[in-house]
C-alpha positions in Angstrom: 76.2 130.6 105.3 75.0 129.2 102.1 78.5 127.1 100.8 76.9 126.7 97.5 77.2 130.4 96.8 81.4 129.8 96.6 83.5 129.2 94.2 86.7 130.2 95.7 88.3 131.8 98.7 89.0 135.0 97.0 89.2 136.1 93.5 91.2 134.5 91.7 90.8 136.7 87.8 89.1 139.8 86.9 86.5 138.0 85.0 85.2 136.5 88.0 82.2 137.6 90.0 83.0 138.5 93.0 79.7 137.1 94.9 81.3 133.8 93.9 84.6 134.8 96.2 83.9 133.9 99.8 86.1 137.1 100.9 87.9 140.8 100.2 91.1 140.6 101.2 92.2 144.4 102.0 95.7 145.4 100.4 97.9 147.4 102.8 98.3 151.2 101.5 101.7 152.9 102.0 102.0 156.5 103.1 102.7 156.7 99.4 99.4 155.3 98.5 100.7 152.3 97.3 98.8 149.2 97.3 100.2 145.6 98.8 98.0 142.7 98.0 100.2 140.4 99.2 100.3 141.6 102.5 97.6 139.4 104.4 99.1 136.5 102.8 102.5 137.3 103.4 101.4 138.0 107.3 99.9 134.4 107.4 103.2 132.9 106.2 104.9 134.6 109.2 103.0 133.0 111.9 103.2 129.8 110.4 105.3 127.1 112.3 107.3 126.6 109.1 108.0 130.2 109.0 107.2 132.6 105.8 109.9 131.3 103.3 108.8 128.0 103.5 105.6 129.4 101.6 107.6 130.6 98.4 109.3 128.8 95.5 112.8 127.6 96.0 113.8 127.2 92.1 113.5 130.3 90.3 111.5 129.0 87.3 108.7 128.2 89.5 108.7 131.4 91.6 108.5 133.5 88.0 105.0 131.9 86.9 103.2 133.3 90.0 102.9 137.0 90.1 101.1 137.0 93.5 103.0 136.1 97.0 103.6 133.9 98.5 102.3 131.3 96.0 102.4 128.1 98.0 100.3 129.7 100.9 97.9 131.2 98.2 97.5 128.0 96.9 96.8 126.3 99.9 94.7 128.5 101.5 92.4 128.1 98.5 92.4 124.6 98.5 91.9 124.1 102.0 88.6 126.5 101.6 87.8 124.2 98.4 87.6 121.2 100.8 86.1 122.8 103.7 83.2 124.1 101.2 82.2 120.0 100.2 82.8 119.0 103.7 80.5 121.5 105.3 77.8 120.3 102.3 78.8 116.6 102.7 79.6 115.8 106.3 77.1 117.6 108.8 78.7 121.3 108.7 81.0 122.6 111.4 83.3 123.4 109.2 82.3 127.3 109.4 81.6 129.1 112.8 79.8 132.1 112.8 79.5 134.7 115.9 76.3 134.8 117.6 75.0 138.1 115.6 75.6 136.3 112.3 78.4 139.1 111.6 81.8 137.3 111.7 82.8 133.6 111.1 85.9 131.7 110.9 87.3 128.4 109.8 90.2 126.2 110.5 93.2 126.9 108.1 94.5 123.5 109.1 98.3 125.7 109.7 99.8 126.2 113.4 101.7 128.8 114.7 105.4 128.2 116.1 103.6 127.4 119.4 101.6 124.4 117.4 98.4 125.8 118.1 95.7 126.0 115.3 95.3 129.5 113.3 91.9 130.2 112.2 91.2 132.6 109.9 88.5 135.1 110.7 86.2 137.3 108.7 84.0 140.3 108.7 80.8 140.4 106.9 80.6 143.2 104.5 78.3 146.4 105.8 78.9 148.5 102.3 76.9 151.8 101.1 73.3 150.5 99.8 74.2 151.9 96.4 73.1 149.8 93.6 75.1 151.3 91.1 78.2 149.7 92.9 80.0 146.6 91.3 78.9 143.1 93.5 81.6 142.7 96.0 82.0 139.5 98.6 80.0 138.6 101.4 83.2 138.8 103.9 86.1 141.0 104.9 89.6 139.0 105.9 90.1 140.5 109.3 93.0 138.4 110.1 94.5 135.1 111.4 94.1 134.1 115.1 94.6 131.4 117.8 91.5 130.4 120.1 93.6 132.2 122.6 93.0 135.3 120.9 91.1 137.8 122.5 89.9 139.0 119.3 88.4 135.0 118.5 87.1 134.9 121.7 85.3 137.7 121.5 83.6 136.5 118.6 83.3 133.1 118.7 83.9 132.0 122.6 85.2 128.5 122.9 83.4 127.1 119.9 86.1 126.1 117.3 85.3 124.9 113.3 86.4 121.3 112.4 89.4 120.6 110.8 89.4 119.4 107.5 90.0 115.7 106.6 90.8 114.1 103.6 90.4 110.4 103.8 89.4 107.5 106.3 90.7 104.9 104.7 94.5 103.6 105.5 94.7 102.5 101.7 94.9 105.6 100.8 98.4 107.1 102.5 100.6 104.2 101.5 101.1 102.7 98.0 100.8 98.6 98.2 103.9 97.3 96.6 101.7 94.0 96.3 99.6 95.9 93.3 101.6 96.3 90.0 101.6 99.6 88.2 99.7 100.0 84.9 102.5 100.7 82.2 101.0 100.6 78.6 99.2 104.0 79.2 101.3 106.6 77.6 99.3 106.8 74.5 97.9 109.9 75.9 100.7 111.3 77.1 103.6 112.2 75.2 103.1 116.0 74.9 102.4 116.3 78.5 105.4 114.2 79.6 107.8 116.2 76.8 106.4 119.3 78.5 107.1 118.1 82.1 109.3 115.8 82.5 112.2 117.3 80.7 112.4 116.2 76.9 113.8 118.0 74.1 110.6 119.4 71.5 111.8 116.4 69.0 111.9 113.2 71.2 110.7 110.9 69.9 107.1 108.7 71.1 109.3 105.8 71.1 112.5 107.4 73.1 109.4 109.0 75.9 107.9 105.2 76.3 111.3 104.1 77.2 112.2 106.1 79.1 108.6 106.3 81.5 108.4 102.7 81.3 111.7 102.6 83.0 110.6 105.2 85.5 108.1 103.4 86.7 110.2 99.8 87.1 112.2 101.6 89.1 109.6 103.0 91.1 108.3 100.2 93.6 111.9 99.0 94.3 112.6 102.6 95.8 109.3 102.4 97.1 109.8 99.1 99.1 112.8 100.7 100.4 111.4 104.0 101.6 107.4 104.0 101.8 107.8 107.9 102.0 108.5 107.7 98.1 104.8 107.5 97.3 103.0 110.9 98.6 99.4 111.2 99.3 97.3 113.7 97.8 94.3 115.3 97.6 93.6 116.1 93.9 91.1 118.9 94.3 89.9 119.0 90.7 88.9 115.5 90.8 87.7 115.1 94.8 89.6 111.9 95.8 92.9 110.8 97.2 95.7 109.8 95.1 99.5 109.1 94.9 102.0 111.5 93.5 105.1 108.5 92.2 107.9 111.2 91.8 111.1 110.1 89.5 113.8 112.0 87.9 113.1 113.9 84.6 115.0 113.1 81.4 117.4 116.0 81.8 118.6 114.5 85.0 118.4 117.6 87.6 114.4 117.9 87.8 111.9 116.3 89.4 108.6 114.8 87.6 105.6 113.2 89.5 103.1 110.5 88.2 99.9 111.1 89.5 98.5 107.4 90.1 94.8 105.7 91.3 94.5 102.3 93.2 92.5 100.0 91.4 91.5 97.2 93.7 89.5 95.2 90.8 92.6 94.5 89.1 95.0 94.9 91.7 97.7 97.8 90.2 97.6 101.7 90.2 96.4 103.3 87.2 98.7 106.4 85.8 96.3 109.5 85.1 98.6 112.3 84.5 102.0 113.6 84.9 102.6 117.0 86.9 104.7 119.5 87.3 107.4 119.9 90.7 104.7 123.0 91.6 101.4 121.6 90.8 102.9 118.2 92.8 103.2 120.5 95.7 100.2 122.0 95.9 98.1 119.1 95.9 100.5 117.4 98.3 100.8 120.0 100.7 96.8 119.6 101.6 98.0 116.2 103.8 101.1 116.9 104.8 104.1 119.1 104.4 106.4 117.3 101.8 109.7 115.6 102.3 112.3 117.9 100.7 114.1 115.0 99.7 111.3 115.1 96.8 109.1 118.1 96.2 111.0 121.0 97.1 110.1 123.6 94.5 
């Protein structure tokens, strides 16, 4: 497997190629020749020890901007991939296991099944018609989602299992220092992203959006000192490192904001580089750990 040849899991628009898309996944076809795309991933969600509505939106406005299901399982299986793709570049492969005849391979999804026992994901490689008039399609067929107990895994791949993927090796990384001071004369930047997402009327004001993220964050690391758990680890994909999501109460009073934030040891204080939505929060969160409710529950 060459992992420079990906760009994503599956396809993720029309306009991309699909030789960039690791795999097809197959809809399911009714007796009325309807196509499910959801299917496979809705199937996934139901082995899952959190069980399959864990793996779709809570709060309607969230659940109507994603047309495919279920979109927190989408999104992390495509992140997950993401990661596994650098690792097996970056950190001595393992990540992908292929079957001895080069025809199937597999890699760790990083979910368990209501046993707790890891669920791999397993693939197919393509065998299509030699027709060169047909469009490019992937390199892999989804075949399904297995335990190494499986007989279909150990058919194929015996006892050898993929590596899981890992995120960060250093402590630093998973628990804010309430020692460090947060950077709070950065919002020049901001003010259209924070009146989109955290809650503020079209004709706030610059001054009244300061305010009120200023006092945010001076609230922030006195919660914080109280319940480490306040600060969430992430994995921001786009970027490639480990951050903090800082969440805090929108201006409207009901929804939830998060400041995504960077340790700077030089000058001792986390620097604020964006503010995200409940969703986007989750997504990147999710890679570590499954979050506390208390906070992202979208």
């Amino acid at each position: 497997m060459n992992p420079d040849r990906y760009e994503s899991l599956f396809t993720k628009g029309k306009d991309q190629d699909r030789r960039t898309a690791f795999a097809h996944f197959h809809p399911f076809i009714d007796l009325n020749r309807n196509q499910d795309y959801d299917a496979s991933f809705v199937a996934i969600a139901e082995k899952t020890f959190e069980g399959k509505e864990s793996w779709y939106f809570t709060q309607a406005k969230f659940e109507q901007r994603y047309k495919l299901k279920p979109p927190k399982l989408r999104n992390y299986l495509l992140y997950t991939f993401a990661r596994l793709i650098d690792l097996e570049k970056d950190d001595g492969g393992g990540y992908f296991i292929e079957s001895t005849d080069q025809n199937w391979i597999c890699f760790n999804s990083g979910l368990q099944d209501k046993h707790s026992v890891d669920l791999f994901c397993i693939f197919e490689r393509y065998h299509g018609p030699l027709n060169s008039s047909l469009q490019p399609v992937c390199d892999w067929v989804y075949k399904g989602t297995e335990t190494a107990r499986s007989p279909v895994f150990r058919q194929h791949f015996a006892l050898r299992q993929p590596r899981l993927a890992w995120y960060s090796s250093d402590s630093r990384d998973y628990v804010f220092n309430t020692e460090y001071a947060l950077d709070t004369d950065v919002f020049d930047h901001m003010f259209d992203r924070a009146k989109e997402r955290s809650g503020f009327p079209p004709d706030a004001t610059d001054e009244s959006v300061r305010n009120y993220l200023r006092g945010a964050l001076e609230n922030l690391i006195p919660k914080i000192r109280r319940n480490y758990k306040t600060a969430i680890p992430v994995y921001f994909i786009g970027e490639k490192r480990m951050q903090l999501l800082l969440p805090f109460h929108s201006s409207n009073g009901s929804d939830i904001s998060c400041f995504l934030v960077e340790r700077d040891d030089v000058n001792r204080c986390y620097q604020i580089r964006t503010i995200l939505d409940m969703d986007q929060a989750y997504f990147n969160a999710r890679l570590i750990t499954r979050p506390d409710k208390e906070w992202l529950n979208p």
